[in-house]
C-alpha positions as CSV (number, residue, x, y, z in Angstrom):
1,X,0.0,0.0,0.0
2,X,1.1,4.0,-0.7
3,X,2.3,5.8,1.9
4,X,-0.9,7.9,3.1
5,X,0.3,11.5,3.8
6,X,-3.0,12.9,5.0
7,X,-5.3,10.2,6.2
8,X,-8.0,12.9,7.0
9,X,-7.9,14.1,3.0
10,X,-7.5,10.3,1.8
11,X,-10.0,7.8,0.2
12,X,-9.1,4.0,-0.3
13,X,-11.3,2.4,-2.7
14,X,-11.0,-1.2,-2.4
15,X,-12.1,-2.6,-6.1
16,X,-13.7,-6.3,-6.7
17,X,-10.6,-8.0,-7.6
18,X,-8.8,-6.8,-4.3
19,X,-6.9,-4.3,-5.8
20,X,-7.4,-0.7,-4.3
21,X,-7.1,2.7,-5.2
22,X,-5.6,5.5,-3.3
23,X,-7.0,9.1,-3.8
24,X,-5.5,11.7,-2.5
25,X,-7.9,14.5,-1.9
26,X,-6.9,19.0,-1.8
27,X,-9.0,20.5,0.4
28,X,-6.8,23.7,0.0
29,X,-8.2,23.4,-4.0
30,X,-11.3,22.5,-4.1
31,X,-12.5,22.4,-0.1
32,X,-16.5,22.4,-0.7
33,X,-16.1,19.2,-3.2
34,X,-13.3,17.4,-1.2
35,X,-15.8,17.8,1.9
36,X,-18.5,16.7,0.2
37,X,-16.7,13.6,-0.8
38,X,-16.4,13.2,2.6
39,X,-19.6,13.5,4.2
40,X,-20.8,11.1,1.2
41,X,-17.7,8.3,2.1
42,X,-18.5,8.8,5.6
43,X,-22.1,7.6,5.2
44,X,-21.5,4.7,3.1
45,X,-23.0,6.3,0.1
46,X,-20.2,5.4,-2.6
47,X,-20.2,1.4,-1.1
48,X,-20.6,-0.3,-4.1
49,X,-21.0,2.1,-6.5
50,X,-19.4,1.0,-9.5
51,X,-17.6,2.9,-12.8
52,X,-19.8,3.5,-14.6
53,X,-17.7,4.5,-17.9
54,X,-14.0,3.1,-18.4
55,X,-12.5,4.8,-21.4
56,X,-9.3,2.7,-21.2
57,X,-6.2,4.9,-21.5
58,X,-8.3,7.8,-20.9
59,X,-10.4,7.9,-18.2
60,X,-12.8,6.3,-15.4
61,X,-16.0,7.6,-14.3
62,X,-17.7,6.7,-11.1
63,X,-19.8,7.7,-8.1
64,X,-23.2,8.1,-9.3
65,X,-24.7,6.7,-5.9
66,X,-28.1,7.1,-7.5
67,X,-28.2,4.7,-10.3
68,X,-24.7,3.0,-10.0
69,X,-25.1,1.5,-6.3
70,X,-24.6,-2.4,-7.6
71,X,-26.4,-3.4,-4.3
72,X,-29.4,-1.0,-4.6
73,X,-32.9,-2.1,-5.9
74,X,-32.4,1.5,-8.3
75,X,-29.1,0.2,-9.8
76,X,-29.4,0.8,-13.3
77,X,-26.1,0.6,-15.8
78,X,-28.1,2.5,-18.6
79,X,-28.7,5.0,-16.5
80,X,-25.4,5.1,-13.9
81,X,-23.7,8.9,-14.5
82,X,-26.9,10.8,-15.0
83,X,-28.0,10.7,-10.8
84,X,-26.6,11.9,-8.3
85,X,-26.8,12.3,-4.2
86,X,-29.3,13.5,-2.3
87,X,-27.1,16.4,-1.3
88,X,-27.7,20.1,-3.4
89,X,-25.4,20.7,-6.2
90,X,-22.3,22.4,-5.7
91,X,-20.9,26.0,-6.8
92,X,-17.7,24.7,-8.8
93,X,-13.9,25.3,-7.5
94,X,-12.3,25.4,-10.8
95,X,-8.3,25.7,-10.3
96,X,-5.3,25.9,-12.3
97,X,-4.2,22.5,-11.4
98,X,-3.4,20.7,-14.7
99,X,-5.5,17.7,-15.6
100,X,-2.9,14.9,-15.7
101,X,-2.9,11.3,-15.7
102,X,-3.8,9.8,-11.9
103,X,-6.1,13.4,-11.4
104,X,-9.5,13.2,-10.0
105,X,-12.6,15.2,-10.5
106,X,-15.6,16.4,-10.5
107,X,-18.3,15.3,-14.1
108,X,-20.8,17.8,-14.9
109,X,-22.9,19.0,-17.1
110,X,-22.7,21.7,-18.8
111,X,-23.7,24.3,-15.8
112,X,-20.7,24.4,-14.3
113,X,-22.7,24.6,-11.2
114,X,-24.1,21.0,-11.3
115,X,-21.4,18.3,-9.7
């Protein structure tokens, strides 16, 4: 496993096969998202949630814990990425930090208001 430099601001997602993934969150970037994350992980709301949409090479799309819950009588893989939480939308936190392989964030449509 990675060495985890800020277990507050860290998310291990353990996948199917055993493997697990380490994200590393920057609260000082995007604070309102990464504690949103938080409050979601924290309830168990992404448990079982699957990716949705693997682009290989490109990118992996995940945590739609309306219709992408695996476990959840409303799973539906036509329709994981277009649900959401319960929680309000948030006001986006765009940055200057440059979109590189291994970066995380937030889909939306396009009101850049709507992760």
């Amino acid at each position: 496993m990675a060495e985890i430099k800020d277990p507050e601001n860290t998310i291990i997602i353990t996948l199917k096969d055993g493997g697990e993934v380490v994200v590393e969150m920057l609260p000082d970037v995007a604070p309102k998202h990464v504690e949103r994350i938080k409050t979601l992980v924290r309830a168990g709301e992404y448990d079982n949630v699957a990716f949705h949409r693997v682009i290989e090479g490109f990118m992996a799309q995940g945590g739609d814990v309306q219709y992408g819950n695996t476990t959840s009588a409303s799973f539906s893989p036509g329709s994981a990425g277009m649900g959401g939480s319960k929680k309000p939308n948030l006001k986006q936190e765009f940055s200057k930090e440059p979109h590189v392989r291994g970066v995380c964030s937030m889909a939306r449509s396009q009101n850049p208001d709507s992760a």
